[in-house]
N, C-alpha and C positions, 0 to 999 in steps of 0.2 A: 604657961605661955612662953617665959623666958626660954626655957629647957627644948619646946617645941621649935623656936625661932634659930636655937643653937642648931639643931638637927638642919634644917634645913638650910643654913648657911654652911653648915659640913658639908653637905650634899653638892651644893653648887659652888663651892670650893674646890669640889674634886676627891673629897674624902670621905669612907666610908666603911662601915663595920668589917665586912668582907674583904677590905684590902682599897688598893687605890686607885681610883676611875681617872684616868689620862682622855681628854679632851684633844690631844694632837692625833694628827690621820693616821691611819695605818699603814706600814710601813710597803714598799710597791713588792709586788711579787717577784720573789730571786729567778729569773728565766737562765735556762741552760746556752751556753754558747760552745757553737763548734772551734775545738781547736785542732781541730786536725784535718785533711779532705782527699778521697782520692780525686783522678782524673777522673771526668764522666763519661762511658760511655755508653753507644749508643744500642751496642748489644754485644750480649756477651755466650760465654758459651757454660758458664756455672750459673746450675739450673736448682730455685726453689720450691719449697711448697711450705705452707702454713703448719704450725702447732696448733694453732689458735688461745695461744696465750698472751699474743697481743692486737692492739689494731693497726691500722695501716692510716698514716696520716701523709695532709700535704709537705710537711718538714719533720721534724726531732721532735716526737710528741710534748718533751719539756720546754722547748721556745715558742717564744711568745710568736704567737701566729698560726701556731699550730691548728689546723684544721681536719676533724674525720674524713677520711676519704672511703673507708672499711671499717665496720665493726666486728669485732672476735667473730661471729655466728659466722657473718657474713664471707668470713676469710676461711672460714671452717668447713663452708658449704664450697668452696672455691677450690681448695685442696681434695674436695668429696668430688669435684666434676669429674664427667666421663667425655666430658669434651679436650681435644688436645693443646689446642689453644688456649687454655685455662691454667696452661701453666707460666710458672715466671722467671724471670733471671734478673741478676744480680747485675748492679751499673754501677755503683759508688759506695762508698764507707766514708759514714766522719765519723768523728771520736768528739764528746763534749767535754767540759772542765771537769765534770764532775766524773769522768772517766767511763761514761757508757757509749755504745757502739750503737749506730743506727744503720742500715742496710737502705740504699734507694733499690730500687725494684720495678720492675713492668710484665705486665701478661705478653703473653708472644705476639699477640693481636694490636697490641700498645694499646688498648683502648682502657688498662688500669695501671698508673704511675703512685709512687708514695715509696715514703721512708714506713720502717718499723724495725721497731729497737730487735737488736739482735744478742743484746749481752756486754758483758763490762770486760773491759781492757786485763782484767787479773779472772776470769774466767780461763776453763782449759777450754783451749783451742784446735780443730782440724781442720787444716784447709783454710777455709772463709768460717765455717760454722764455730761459732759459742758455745761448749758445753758445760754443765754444772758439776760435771763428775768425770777423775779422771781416763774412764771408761768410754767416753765420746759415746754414753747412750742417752742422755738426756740433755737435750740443745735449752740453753740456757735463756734463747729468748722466742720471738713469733716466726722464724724459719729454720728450716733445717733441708739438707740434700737433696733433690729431687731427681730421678733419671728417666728420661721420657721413652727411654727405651728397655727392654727386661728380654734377657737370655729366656731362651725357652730350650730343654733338654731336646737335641734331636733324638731319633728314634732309628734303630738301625736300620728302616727301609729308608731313609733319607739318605743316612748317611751314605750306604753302598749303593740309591740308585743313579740312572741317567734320566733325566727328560728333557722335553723341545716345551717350545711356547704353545700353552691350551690357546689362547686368543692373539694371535697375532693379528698387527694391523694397527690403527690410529688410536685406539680411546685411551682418551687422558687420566681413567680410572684408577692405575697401579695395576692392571692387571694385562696390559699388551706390551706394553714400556717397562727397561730398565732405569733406574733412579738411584741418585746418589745418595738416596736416603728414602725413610719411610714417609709417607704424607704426616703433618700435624704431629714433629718430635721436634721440632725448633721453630725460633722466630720467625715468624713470615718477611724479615728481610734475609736470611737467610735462601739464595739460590738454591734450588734441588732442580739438580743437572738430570740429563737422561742421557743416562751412558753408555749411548749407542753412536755406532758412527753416524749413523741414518736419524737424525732425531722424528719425523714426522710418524715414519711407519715402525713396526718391524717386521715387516711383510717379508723384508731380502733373509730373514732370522731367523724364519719357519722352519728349516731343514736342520737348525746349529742341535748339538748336543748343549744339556747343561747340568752341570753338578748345585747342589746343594753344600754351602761353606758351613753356614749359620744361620738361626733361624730365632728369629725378637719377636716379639709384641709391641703396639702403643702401649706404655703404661696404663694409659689411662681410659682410651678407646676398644682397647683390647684387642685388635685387628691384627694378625697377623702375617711378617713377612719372611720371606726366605731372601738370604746373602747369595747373590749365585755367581758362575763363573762360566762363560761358554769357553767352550773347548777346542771352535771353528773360528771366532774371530774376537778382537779386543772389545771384550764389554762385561765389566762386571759392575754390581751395585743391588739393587734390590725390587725384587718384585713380591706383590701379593700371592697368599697360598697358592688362588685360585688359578693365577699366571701360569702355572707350569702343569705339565703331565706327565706321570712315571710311564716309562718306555719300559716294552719286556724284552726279558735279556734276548738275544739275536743269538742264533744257531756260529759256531766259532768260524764257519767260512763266511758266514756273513759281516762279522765284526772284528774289532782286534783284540787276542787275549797277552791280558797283561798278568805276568807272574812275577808273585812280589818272592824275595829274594832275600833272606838272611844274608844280611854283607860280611859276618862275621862268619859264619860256617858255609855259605853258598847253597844251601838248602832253600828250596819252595817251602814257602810257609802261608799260600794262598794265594789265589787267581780270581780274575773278575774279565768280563768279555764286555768291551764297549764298544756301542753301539757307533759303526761309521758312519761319519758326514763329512767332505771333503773341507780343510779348511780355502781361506780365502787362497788365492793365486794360484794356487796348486790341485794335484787330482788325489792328492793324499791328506791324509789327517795327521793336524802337526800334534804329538801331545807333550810336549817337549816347555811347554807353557804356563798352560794353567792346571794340570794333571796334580800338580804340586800340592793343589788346594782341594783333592779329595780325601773327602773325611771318613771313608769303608775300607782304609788299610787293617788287615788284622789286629786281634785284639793283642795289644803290649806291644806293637812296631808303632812307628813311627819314620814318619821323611825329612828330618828337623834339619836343614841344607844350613843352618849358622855352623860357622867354622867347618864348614865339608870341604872336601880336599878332591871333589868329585868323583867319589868312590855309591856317594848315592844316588836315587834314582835312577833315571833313565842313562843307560850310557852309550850305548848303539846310537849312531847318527839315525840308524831308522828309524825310530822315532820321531821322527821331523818330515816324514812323509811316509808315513806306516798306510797298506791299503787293509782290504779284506783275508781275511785268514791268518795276518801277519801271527805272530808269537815274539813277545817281547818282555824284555826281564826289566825291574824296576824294584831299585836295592833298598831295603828297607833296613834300618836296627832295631835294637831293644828298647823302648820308651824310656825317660829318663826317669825316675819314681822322686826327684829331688822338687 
């Protein structure tokens, strides 16, 4: 009994076989504090998407407060969208004591806001992203790059033809209007301009020539558009595949043929006949312009006008009001291979 009574007053003294049982609370949880912060703003044009190796909270997952806003799957399925609007951009950075990086973030739509850790301050670094290795291939926390838009290889019928507008006229679709951008590849507070003089129609537009610059997809939606440039009056920016028609080449008195011209020997080294449309004020076609930005000059020329001493291109004033039949030289050199 004595022996038993000992036990038990061990016990509720605090002492016991396994070591020593402390009666005082337990100590408060060490929460993370920002010391660092950018400016916040309200939109940006560095654009992410998910790893899914973390989630997306209302603050710095390790401060007190911290609430889910996304879970991994959830951020996983969000980066998987084929919607374009589903994508996010970067608004703020803070750095905590304990030396980790949180990213604030929002979908384009604003309808999803939240921080998620992006990687610690001694991380290799590109840009804004975190990486774990010095090869910038594995981003060290829950985002990484995103580009809402994707080069797609032209094809050499793009690149050497002409077309007019398939649908001229009002619909706000991306397929009668030019746009300063593709629909659904930025925030929807971002303007997208219609880069035409005429914004309602393109009715007056029907008759313009148009080249093909460049040619993207939605990352995400898949849609594709073409960069164009008329040739008749100031309006470039981007319309849908479906927007345009390949024109067929036009017999050489009907059109103007343009020969392109080694600068360095004066040798023809290729011709191409395009298709006349008067530009604006004039009964000629100016191509003195945007001719600049066709991409079907011969293979290894180039029209690269940085540092030109105007020995390239067009150099005949006729050009600036060229009719039907014209014949005109357009100085091309050797591509730079650097």
């Amino acid at each position: 009994m004595l022996k038993k009574g000992i036990i038990m007053l061990s016990v509720m003294a605090g002492i016991s076989v396994g070591g020593i049982i402390t009666n005082k609370p337990a100590h408060a949880k060490n929460y993370a504090t920002i010391t660092k912060i950018s400016t916040n703003l309200k939109e940006s044009s560095s654009y992410m998407t998910f790893t899914g190796k973390n989630a997306l909270y209302t603050k710095a997952a390790t401060m007190q407060g911290a609430k889910l806003v996304k879970s991994k799957a959830q951020l996983t399925q969000l980066a998987e969208s084929k919607r374009g609007l589903d994508s996010f951009m970067w608004l703020r950075t803070a750095t905590t004591n304990r030396g980790t990086v949180y990213f604030k973030v929002a979908s384009f739509d604003y309808k999803i806001k939240g921080w998620i850790y992006a990687g610690r301050t001694t991380n290799y670094r590109l840009g804004l992203i975190y990486y774990l290795d010095e090869q910038h291939k594995n981003p060290a926390g829950g985002v990484a790059d995103f580009h809402t838009m994707t080069d797609v290889a032209m094809t050499s019928e793009q690149k050497q033809s002409f077309y007019k507008l398939a649908n001229p006229g009002t619909a706000s679709d991306g397929t009668a209007k030019v746009y300063s951008l593709p629909f659904d590849v930025a925030p929807i507070t971002v303007t997208n301009f219609i880069n035409m003089p005429n914004k309602k129609t393109s009715t007056p537009y029907k008759n313009d020539i148009f080249i093909i610059q460049k040619v993207v997809k939605n990352t995400r939606q898949g849609d594709v558009w073409y960069s164009v440039d008329d040739l008749n009056n100031d309006i470039m920016g981007y319309i849908r595949e479906s927007g345009l028609k390949k024109l067929a080449t036009p017999a050489a008195d009907k059109g103007i043929t343009v020969n392109f011209v080694d600068v360095a020997t004066h040798k023809k080294v290729g011709s191409v006949i395009v298709p006349f449309a008067p530009s604006k004020k004039q009964s000629g076609m100016d191509l003195t312009q945007e001719f600049g930005y066709y991409q079907g000059l011969p293979t290894g020329y180039s029209a690269d006008f940085e540092d030109d001493d105007g020995s390239y291109g067009f150099t005949s004033s006729a050009a600036k009001d060229a009719h039907p039949s014209a014949a005109l030289n357009y100085y091309v050199g050797k591509a730079s291979t650097n």
